[in-house]
Phi, psi and omega in degrees: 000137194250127172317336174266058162212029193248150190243085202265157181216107154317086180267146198245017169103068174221140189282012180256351172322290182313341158269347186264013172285271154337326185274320174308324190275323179300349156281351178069036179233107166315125177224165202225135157249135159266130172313148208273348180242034169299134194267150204291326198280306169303311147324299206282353171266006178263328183090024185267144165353320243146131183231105164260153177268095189314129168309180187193193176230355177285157163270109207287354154276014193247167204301298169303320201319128178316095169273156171258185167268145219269347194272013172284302174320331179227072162250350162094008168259136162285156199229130177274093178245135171253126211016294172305304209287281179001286169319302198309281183312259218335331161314290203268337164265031194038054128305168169257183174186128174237138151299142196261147177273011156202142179281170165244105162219149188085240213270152186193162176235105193290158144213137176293137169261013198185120137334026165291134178318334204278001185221080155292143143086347173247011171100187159276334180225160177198152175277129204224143212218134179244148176199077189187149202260287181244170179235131144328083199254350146243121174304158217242194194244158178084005173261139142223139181317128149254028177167138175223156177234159192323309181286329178248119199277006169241072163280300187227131130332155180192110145245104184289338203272357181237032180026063162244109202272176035352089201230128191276320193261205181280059192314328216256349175265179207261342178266028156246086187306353164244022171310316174305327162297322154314307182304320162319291160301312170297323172276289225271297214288307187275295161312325161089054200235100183287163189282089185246002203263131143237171193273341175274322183281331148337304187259337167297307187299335168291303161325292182297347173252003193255304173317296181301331181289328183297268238057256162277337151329153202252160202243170177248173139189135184278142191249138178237343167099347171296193186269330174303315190268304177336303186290320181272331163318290175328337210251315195290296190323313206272348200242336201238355180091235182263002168291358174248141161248143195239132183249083191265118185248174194242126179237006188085334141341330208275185203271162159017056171077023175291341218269298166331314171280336148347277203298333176289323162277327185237016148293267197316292186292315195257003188048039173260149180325126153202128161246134184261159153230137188264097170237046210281275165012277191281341184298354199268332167309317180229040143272323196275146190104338182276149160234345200271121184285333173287318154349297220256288230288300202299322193317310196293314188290323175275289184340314153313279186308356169290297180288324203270359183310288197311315182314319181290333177283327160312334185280334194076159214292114185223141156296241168035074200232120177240152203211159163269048176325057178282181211274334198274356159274343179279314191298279142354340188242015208230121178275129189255087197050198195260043182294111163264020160270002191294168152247117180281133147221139172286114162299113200284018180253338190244115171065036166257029193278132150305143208267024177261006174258128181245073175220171150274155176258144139228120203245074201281020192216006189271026164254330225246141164262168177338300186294321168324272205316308173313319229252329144317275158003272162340294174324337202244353165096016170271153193311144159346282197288026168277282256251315170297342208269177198272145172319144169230121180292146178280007154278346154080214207270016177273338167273359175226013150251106192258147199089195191297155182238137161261162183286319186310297192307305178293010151246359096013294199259336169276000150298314200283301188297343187297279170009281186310314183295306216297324160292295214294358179275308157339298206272346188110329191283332190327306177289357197246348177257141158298303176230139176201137182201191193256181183192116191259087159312159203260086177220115174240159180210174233245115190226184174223130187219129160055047146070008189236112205275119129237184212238070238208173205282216181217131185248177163252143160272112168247090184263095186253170170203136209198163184264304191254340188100327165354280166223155172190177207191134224267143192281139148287057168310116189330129182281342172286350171281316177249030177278306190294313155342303163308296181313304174306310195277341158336269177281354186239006161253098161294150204131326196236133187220021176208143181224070181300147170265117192264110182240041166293172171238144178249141331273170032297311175290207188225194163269331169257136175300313192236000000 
């Protein structure tokens, strides 16, 4: 990948950053995010393309505010501020920026003033989507407006001779419908940043650099049957061979026949080292009895790590410990200066190793987002419904059996989810939804079957559809699709004689019950 084809983006805590990384990677152009206090010096020695400045929620006049360093402006690359990062030039290039006397949000109607590249191709008016507190009220010098909206005669900014954009509203969400074309013109036109990023060269460059790191040494990887670990076997398999060994444990939890399916694409089919363990017993041994879903959750996390500890040493001495690392994990476990809107979270994928584990990590999959990774995944000949299929918690079905768990309930629930995936595929919805599975409550009710009065559990339908996992909104799903769910999980799970549709939305609620 040639450094001059890097797209870099400054984040100043907005929750649309990770998107506008993704609306760039969608140009087939690498982009990488930086904490917002990256120094200008560190940047201009990486060589990039281009620079955009990520929205926020902060106010660039207020005492703590997140600055950037002023010496980007004269690294001689072009620079991009998206609402905040806007504010942000206009600031340091001494301009004004005030509080606006009605904030602006949502839907807005541009009209272009000037035949700037950065609006190539797009008319005179376009629909637009604000999310911003204050504007821009004097422009800075060598700036003049290239676009306005009724509230703002400075919607978007221009210094064409040192190619520095400004744009107050949102170019990278799906409610500016031609944002993308902005984004276009800036990445493709003005930087001049070629499509070089792809999932096929993404995986030769990787293989070869996944090589010079092994060499001969041997990798570890715990395998879970998810698309993450899935994808990096694969990746791993295709670049070092019979030098990777894979450790799929069983905790009793999982889903259908995952254990089957496993051991079938990447045993059989695919020949990679894999040894399972059945450790179904003790986690359900040092379950029973919990209702506390964070309980259930730490039970689950130390226990793994027990069993796949002893299980590596049966595998024998390997350098290597390899995870399925993605970049919105990296990105998240990365402090971004002292900004307190970001949300930090510690990742159990990133510098989450005991610290009595003596390997290296490799993480071949810590550039690429969700979609990316899948999209490897093909590239690499593992099955569709491997590489397509919906999140799964890594506590598996103890979070979605709610209250103590049993063997009987969890096979209660692991019937009711075959059923749901097996409609919803059927039926077509499968692909159109983010997630959708079953949930078993700790309820019974009073029902009638064959003239006969029972008393059986209840099971929930949850069907969401989301861009990140983020926020998500529960689908207006065809009622003859969860009529035949109903219908189904009724008659053939014994146990259950009620069946609800849960059409909360996150948030207020979450996507997973516990």
């Amino acid at each position: 990948m040639s450094t001059s084809n890097r797209i870099f983006i400054l984040d100043f805590g907005s929750q649309y950053t990770q998107v506008i990384a993704r609306r760039v990677r969608e140009l087939h152009v690498y982009s990488e995010i930086f904490p917002y206090n990256t120094s200008a010096k560190k940047l201009g020695s990486l060589r990039p393309a281009g620079i955009i400045l990520s929205g926020g929620p902060a106010s660039v006049y207020a005492p703590k505010a997140p600055h950037v360093d002023p010496e980007i402006f004269n690294l001689g690359v072009p620079v991009l501020g998206i609402c905040y990062g806007m504010q942000l030039i206009a600031h340091l290039q001494k301009g004004e920026v005030m509080k606006c006397e009605r904030r602006e949000y949502g839907r807005g109607e541009l009209e272009i003033l000037t035949d700037s590249p950065l609006f190539q191709g797009l008319g005179p008016k376009m629909e637009i989507w604000n999310s911003h507190g204050d504007h821009v009220t004097k422009l800075p010098e060598g700036f003049s407006p290239i676009a306005k909206t009724h509230n703002a005669p400075y919607a978007a900014i221009a210094d064409e001779k040192r190619k520095i954009y400004g744009l107050q509203f949102h170019p990278e969400v799906v409610h500016t419908p031609r944002g993308m074309e902005i984004v276009s013109n800036f990445v493709q036109d003005i930087c001049a940043a070629e499509p070089t990023w792809t999932m096929a060269s993404f995986i030769e460059q990787t293989c070869d650099e996944l090589r010079k790191q092994i060499g001969k040494e041997k990798v570890i990887l715990g395998l879970s049957g998810g698309v993450d670990s899935s994808v990096t076997a694969a990746l791993l398999h295709r670049a070092i061979g019979d030098q990777l060994e894979c450790i799929f444990v069983d905790n009793g939890l999982l889903r259908f026949k995952e254990r089957q399916t496993v051991e079938h694409v990447f045993g059989q089919h695919m020949h990679v080292k894999l040894h399972t363990i059945d450790a179904s017993e003790l986690f359900l041994k040092k379950l029973k009895g919990v209702t506390d879903p964070e309980k259930k959750r730490k039970i689950i996390g130390r226990e793994f790590i027990n069993v796949f500890q002893a299980a590596t040493k049966k595998v024998g001495k390997a350098k290597f410990l390899a995870q399925g690392t993605l970049y919105p994990d990296v990105i998240e476990s990365v402090a971004i200066g002292d900004n307190p809107a970001a949300l930090i979270k510690s990742h159990h994928n990133v510098g989450g190793l005991p610290k009595n584990m003596k390997f290296k990590l490799v993480e071949p999959l810590r550039q690429l987002f969700k979609d990316e990774v899948r999209v490897v995944g093909e590239n690499l000949g593992l099955p569709h419904e491997m590489v397509w299929r919906h999140p799964f918690p890594g506590p598996g079905f103890a979070v979605r059996c709610i209250g103590p768990i049993t063997v009987e309930k969890l096979d209660i629930l692991r019937e009711a989810d075959r059923i749901v995936l097996e409609e919803m595929k059927r039926s077509g919805w499968y692909a159109k939804v983010w997630q959708s599975f079953a949930v078993l409550l700790p309820v019974r009710s009073v029902g009638v079957m064959g003239d006969e009065r029972t008393y059986d559990y209840t099971i929930a339908l949850r069907i969401v559809e989301s861009q990140d996992g983020m926020t998500a909104d529960w689908v207006r799903i065809d009622q003859g699709v969860l009529g035949t769910i109903s219908s189904r999980i009724i008659n053939e799970v014994k146990g259950v004689n009620r069946v609800v549709y849960d059409i909360s939305s996150k948030p207020p609620a979450t996507i997973e019950w516990e």
